[in-house]
Steps between C-alpha positions, in 0.01 A plus 500: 500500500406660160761771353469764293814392267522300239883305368581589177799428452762224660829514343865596519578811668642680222116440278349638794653818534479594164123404537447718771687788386282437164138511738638810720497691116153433421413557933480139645686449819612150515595311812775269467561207691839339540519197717858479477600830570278492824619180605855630477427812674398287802776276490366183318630347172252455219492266177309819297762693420376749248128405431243792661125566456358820363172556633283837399135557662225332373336820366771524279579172379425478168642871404826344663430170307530697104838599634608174529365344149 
């Protein structure tokens, strides 16, 4: 299965917001992906508290990438 996103970003949840608040300025919407907070919406403990992915479409990966360095 191929997919049209691409991670750019796996830190601490804090990072990542401010990252994607920083890509929705310049018109890149992020998808973020939180493990934890999914596993503890359906009732399951998890050992990654705080780390998420930020993953943008591949289109618009390297405008999201000068954002980031």
């Amino acid at each position: 299965m191929t997919s049209n996103y691409k991670k750019i970003f796996t830190g601490d949840s804090l990072k990542a917001k401010l990252l994607v608040a920083r890509l929705h300025e310049i018109g890149i919407e992020a998808v973020v992906k939180d493990e934890a907070e999914s596993a503890r919406l359906a009732g399951f403990a998890s050992s990654m508290l705080g780390q998420v992915d930020v993953y943008v479409h591949k289109d618009e990966e390297e405008k999201a990438l000068t954002v980031i360095y």
